[in-house]
C-alpha positions as CSV (number, residue, x, y, z in Angstrom):
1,X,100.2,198.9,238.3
2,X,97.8,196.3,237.3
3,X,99.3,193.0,235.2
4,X,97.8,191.5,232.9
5,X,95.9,187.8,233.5
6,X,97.7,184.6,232.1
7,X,95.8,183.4,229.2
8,X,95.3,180.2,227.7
9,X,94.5,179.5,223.9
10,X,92.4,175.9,222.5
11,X,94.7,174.8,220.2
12,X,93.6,175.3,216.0
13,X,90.5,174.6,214.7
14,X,88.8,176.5,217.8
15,X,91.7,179.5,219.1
16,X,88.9,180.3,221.9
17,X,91.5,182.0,224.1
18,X,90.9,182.6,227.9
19,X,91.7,184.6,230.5
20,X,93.1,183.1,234.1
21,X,91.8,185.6,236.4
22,X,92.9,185.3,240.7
23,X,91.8,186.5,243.5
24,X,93.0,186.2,247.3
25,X,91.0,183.8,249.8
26,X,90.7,184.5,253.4
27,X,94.2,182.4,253.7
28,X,96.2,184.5,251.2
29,X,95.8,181.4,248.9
30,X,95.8,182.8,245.2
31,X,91.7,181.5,243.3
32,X,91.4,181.1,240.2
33,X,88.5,181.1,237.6
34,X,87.9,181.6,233.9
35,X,86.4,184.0,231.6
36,X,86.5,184.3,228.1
37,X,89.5,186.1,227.1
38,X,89.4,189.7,225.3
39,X,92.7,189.0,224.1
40,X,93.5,188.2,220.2
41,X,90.0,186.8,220.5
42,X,88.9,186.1,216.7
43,X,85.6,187.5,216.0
44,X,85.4,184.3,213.6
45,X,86.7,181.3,214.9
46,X,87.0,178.5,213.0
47,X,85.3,176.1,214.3
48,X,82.8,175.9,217.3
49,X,83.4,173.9,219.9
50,X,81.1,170.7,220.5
51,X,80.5,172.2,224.3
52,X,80.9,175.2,226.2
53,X,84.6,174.0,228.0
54,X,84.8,177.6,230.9
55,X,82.6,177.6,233.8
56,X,82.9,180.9,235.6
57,X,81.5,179.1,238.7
58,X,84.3,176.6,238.7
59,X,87.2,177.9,240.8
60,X,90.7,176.5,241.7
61,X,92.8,177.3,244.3
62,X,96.8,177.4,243.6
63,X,98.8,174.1,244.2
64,X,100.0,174.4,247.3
65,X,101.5,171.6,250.1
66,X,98.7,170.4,252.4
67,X,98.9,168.3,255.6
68,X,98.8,165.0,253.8
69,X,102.5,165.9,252.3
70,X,103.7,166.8,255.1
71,X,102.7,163.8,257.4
72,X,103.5,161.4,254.8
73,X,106.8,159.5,255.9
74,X,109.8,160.4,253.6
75,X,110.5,156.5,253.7
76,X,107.2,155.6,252.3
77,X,107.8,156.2,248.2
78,X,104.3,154.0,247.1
79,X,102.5,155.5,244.4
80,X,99.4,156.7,246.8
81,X,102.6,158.3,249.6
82,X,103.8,160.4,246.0
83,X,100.3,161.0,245.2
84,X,99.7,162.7,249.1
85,X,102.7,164.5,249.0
86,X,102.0,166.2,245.2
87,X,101.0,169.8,245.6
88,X,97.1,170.2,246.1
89,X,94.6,172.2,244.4
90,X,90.6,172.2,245.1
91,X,88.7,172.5,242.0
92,X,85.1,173.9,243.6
93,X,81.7,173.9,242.4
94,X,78.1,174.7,243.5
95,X,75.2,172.7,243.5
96,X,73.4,172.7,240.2
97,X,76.5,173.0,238.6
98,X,78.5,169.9,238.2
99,X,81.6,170.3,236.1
100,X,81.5,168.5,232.8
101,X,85.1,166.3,231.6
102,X,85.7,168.9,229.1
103,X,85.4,171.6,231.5
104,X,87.5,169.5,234.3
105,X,90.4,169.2,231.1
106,X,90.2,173.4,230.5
107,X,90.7,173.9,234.4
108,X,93.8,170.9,234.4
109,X,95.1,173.1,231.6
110,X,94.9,176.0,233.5
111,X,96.9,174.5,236.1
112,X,99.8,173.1,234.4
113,X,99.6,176.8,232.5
114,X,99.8,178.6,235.4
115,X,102.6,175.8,237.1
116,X,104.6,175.1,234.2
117,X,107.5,172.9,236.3
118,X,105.0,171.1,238.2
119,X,105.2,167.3,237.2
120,X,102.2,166.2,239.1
121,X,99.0,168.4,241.1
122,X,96.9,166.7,243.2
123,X,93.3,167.7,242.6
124,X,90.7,167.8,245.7
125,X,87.0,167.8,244.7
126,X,84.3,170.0,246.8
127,X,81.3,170.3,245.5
128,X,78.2,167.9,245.3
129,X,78.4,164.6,243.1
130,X,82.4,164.7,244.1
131,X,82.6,161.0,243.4
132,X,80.9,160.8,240.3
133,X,83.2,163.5,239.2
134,X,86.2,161.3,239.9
135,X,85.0,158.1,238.3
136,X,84.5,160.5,235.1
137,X,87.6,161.7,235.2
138,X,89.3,158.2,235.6
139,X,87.7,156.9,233.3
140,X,88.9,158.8,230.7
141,X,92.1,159.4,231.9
142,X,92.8,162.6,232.8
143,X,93.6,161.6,236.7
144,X,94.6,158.2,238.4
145,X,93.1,157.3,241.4
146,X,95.5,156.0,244.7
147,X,93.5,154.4,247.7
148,X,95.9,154.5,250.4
149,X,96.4,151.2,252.4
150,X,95.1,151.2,256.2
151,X,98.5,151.2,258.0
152,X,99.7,153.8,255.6
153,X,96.7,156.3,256.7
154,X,97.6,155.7,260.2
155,X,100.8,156.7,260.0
156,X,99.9,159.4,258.0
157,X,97.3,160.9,260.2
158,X,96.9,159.3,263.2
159,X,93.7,158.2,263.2
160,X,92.5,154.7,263.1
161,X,90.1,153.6,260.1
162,X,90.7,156.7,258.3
163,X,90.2,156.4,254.1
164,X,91.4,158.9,251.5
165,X,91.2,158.2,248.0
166,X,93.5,160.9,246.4
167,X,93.6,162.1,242.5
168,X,96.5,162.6,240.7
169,X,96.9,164.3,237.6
170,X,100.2,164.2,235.8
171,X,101.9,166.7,233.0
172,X,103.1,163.6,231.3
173,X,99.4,161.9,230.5
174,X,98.2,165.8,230.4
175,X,100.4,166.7,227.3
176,X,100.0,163.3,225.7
177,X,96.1,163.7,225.3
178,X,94.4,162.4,228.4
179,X,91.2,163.5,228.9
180,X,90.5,165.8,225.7
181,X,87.1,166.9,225.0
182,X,87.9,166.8,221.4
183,X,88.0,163.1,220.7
184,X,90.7,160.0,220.8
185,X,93.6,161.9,219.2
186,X,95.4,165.0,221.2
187,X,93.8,168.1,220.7
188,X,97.7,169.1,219.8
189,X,98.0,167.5,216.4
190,X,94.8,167.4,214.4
191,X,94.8,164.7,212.0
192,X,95.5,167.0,208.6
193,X,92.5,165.4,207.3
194,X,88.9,166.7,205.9
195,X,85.7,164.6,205.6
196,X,85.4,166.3,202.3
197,X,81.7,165.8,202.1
198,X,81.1,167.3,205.2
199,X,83.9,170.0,206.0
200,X,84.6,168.6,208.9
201,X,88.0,167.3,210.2
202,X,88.4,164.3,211.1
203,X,89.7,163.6,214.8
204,X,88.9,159.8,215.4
205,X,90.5,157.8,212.7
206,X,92.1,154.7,214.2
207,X,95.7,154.0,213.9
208,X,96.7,151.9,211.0
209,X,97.0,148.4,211.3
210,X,100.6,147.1,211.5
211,X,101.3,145.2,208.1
212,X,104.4,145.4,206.3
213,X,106.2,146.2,203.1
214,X,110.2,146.8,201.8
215,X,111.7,149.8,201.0
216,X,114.9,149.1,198.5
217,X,117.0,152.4,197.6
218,X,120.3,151.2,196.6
219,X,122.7,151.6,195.0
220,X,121.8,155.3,195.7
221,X,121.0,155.3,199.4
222,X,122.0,153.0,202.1
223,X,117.9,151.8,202.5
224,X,117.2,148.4,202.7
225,X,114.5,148.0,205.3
226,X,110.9,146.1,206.1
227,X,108.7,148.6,207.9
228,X,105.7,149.3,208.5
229,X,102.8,150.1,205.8
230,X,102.9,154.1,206.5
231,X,99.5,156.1,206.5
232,X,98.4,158.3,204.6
233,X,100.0,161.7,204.0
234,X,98.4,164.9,205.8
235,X,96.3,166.7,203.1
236,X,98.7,169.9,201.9
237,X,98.0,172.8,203.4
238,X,96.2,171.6,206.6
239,X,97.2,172.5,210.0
240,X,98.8,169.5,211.6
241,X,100.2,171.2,214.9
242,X,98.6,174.1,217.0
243,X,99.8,175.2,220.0
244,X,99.1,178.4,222.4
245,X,102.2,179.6,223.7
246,X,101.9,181.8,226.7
247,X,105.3,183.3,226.9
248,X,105.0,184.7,223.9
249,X,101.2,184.9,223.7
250,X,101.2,183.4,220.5
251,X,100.2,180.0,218.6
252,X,102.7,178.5,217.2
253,X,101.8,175.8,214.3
254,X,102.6,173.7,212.0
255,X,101.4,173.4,208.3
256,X,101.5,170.4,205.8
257,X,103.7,171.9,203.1
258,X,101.6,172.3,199.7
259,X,104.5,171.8,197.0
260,X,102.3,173.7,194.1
261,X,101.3,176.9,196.5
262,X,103.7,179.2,195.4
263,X,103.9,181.4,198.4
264,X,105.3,177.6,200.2
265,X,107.8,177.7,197.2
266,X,108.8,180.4,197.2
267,X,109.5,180.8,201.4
268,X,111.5,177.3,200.7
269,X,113.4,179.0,197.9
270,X,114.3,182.1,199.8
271,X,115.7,180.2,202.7
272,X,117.8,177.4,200.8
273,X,119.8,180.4,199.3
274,X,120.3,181.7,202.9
275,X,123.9,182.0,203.4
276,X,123.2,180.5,207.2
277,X,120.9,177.9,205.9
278,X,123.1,176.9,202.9
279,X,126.1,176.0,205.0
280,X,124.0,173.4,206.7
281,X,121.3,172.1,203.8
282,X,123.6,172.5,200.7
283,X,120.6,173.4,198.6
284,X,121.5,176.7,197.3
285,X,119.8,176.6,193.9
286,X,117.3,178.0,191.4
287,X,113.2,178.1,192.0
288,X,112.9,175.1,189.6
289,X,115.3,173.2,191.4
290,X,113.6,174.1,194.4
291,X,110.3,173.3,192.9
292,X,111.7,169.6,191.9
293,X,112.7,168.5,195.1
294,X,109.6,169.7,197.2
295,X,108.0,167.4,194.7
296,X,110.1,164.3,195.4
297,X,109.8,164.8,199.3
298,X,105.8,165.5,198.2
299,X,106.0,162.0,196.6
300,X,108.2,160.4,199.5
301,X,105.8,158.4,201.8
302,X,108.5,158.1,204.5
303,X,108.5,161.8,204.8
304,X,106.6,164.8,205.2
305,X,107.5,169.0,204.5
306,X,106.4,170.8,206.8
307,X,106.1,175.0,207.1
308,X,106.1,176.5,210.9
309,X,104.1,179.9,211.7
310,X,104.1,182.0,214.6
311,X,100.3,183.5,214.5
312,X,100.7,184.5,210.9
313,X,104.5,184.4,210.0
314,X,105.8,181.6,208.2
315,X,109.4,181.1,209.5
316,X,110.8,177.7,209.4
317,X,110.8,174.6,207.3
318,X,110.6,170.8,208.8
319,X,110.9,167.4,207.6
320,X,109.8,164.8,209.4
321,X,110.3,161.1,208.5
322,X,110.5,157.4,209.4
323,X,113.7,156.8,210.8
324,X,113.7,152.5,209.4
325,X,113.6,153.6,205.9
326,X,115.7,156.7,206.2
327,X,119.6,156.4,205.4
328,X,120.1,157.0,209.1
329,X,118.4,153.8,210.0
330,X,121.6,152.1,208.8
331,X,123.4,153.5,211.6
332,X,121.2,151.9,214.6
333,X,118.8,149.3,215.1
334,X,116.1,151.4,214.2
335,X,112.3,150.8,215.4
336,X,109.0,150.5,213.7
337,X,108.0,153.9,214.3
338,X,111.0,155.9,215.6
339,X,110.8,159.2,213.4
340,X,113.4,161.4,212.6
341,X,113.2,165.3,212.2
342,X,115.1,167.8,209.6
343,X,114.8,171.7,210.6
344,X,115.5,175.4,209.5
345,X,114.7,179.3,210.6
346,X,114.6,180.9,207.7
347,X,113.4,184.0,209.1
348,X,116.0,186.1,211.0
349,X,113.4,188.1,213.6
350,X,112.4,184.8,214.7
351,X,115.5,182.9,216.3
352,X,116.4,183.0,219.4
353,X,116.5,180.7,222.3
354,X,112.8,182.0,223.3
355,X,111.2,180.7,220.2
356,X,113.6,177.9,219.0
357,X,112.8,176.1,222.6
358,X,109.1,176.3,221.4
359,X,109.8,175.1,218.0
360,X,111.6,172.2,218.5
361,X,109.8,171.3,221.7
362,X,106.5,170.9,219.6
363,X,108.2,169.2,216.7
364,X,109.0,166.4,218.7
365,X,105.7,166.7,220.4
366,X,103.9,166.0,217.1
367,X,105.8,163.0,216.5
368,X,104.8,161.5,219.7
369,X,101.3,162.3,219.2
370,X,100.8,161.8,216.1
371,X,101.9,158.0,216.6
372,X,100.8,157.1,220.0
373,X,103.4,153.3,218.6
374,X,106.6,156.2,218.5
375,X,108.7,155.9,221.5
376,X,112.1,156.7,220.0
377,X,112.8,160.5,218.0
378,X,116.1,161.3,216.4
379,X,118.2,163.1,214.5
380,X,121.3,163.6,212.9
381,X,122.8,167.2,213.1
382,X,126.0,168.2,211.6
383,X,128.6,168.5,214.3
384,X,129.5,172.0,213.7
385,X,126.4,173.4,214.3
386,X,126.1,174.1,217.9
387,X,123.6,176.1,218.0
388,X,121.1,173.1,217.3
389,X,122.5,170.7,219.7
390,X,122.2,172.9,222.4
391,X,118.6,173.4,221.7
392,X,118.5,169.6,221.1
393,X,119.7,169.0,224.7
394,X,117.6,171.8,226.3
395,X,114.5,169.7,224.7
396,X,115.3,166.4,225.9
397,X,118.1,164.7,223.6
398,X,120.9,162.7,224.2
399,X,124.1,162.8,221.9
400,X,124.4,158.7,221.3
401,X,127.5,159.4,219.1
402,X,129.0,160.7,216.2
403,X,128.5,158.6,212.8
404,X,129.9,159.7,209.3
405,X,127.5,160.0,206.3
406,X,128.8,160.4,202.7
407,X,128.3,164.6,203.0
408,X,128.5,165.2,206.7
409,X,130.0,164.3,210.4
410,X,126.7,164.1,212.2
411,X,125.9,164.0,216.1
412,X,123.6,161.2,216.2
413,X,120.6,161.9,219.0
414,X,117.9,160.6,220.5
415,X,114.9,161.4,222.8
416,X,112.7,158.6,224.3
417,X,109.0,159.2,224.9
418,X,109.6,158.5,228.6
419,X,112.2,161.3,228.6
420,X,110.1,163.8,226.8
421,X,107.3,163.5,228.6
422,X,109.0,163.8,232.0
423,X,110.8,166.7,231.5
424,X,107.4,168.3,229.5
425,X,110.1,171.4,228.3
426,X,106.7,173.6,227.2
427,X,107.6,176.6,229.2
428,X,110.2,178.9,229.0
429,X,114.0,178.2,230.9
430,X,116.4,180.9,229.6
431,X,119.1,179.0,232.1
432,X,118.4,175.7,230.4
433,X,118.3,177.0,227.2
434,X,121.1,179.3,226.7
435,X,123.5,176.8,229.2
436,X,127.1,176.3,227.4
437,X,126.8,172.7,227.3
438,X,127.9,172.5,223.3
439,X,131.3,170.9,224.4
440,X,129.9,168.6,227.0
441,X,127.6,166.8,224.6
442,X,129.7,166.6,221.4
443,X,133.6,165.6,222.7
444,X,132.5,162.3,223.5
């Protein structure tokens, strides 16, 4: 029986979706090239892309071990001995054909797709121009050169005067942008705003300059705090997340919540007077309450409401904010740009551990990306609901400790940018993900 090809997806505006198709070398050694996938492939894309990214000339072979990992000594733990002993794939082209970045960043996506656990591949160049390819590549970011030192190449191979300049690419920078053909800011999280003259969204703004301002909410909320000047809102309705999912073969995204759509009131309305949801949120309630408070968080500038979709399914509602001038930030010495995150799944065909994983994986994602200064994401769930801090572990968290707000017991958490980005927890792990760890993490 024949199996289907892993595909790929380019995140929103351009969904060009791709298919990962392998064939056996001589060795047994699994090759891989790219075609344009038939697969959900809009007839009208959104956008176009600003250069073709697949080359069906462009192969890579499977990362496998090669003899540079295993002569390395296991004492020698220097960044070019990891580097040698990181699987190995060789990325081949043919003269007349020299791989573009973009086209380099579509086959590192392919790999990391295709080797979801795999924290680092080592990429081997053959074709012509080999060295010019590498300096492109570093330059932007997507590898990191090691030159290995003379005595270590010796002990390595054996031979005298031997050089070996080795290429490194790493899920960490991978997932945090490096590289992108689509501009400064991760292809990930669009900015969520147009160039309304011209249509076009805008990927290259620069971050905001760090100036700063008070935030005074008392006697009503514990918020006293000077923070930065936040930027702008994303516009309402704009995609500010987009992701391919290839477990489910399905984008997952993320929408700026539009507080006078009606179709985004009334999906918030629905799931506040969830039974599930209410025990949780405590904003059972009528439309035009409902309608009122989407227009507070709408005026809010430390927060933003946030719909999620699977393809075309709206199921969950976010909130994400800045943790300094949030009530929480009275309970720890809060950063500039730590953010904070609220969720929901208000749609009962999509839970599960398969899809919440995904959710709340790219939620925090965002908030990385979106704020290259964030190296801190929390959150406050209530106590009793376990189901969320096991998802909250399973995606990188740490229970800190319990603190006790006026209307709730909360687990206070917290996942550092270092710790996200290490464990990368994009791919599917129903033994991670469904572990009982609930009483572990919360009887401190």
């Amino acid at each position: 029986m024949q199996t289907e090809p892993q595909s790929l997806a380019l995140p929103y505006p351009y969904l060009l979706a791709y298919d990962i198709q392998s064939t056996p070398n001589h060795c047994g050694q699994k090759i891989y090239h790219l075609d344009l996938s038939t697969f959900k492939q809009s007839t009208q894309l959104p956008c176009e892309l600003p250069e073709t990214l697949h080359d069906e000339e462009l192969s890579l072979t499977e990362p496998a071990i090669d003899h540079y990992a295993r002569k390395v000594p296991e004492d020698d733990n220097t960044s070019w001995a990891r580097a040698a002993r990181a699987p190995a794939s060789v990325i081949a082209w043919h003269e007349g054909n020299i791989p573009t970045p973009g086209q380099m960043w579509l086959a590192t996506y392919a790999v990391f797709t295709l080797n979801p656990l795999l924290k680092t591949v080592r990429l081997s160049m053959d074709g012509p121009s080999a060295e010019h390819v590498i300096e492109e590549l570093s330059a932007i970011g997507l590898v990191v050169v090691h030159q290995g030192q003379t005595d270590q190449l010796e002990k390595a191979s054996g031979e005298q005067g031997l050089t070996e300049t080795l290429c490194l690419v790493s899920q960490s920078g991978f997932w945090q942008g490096a590289g992108s053909p689509f501009g400064p800011r991760a292809p990930w999280a669009p900015h969520g705003l147009f160039e309304r003259h011209s249509g076009k969204r805008t990927m290259a703004l620069p971050p905001p300059v760090v100036d700063y301002t008070f935030t005074t909410l008392f006697p009503t909320t514990q918020v006293h705090a000077q923070h930065p000047l936040r930027p702008r809102k994303p516009v309402p309705g704009s995609t500010i997340y987009s992701r391919y999912v290839p477990h489910l073969r399905e984008h997952f995204s993320m929408i700026a919540l539009d507080h006078q759509n009606e179709e985004h009131l009334s999906l918030f309305h629905k799931w506040q007077n969830n039974a599930r949801v209410s025990r949780f949120w405590n904003e059972s309630g009528s439309i035009e309450k409902h309608r009122q408070y989407l227009r507070r968080t709408h005026e809010d500038r430390h927060l933003i409401s946030v719909l999620g979709k699977f393809d075309d399914s709206f199921f969950a509602y976010f909130e994400i904010y800045w943790a300094k001038e949030d009530q929480l930030g009275a309970y720890y010495s809060a950063g500039d740009f730590d953010r904070g995150r609220h969720f929901l799944v208000g749609e009962e065909q999509f839970r599960g551990p398969h899809r919440a994983t995904v959710w709340e994986a790219a939620l925090t994602h965002y908030m990385f990306l979106d704020e290259p200064r964030t190296m801190l994401v929390v959150g406050e769930p209530n106590i009793a609901n376990s189901s969320a801090l096991k998802y909250d572990v399973a995606t990188g968290y740490n229970v800190e400790k319990h603190i006790d707000f006026p209307h709730k017991r909360a687990a206070f958490i917290s996942c550092s940018r270092t710790r996200f980005f290490q464990l990368c927890p994009f791919s599917w792990d129903e033994k991670v993900a469904t572990a009982n760890i609930y009483d572990r993490i919360v009887r401190l």
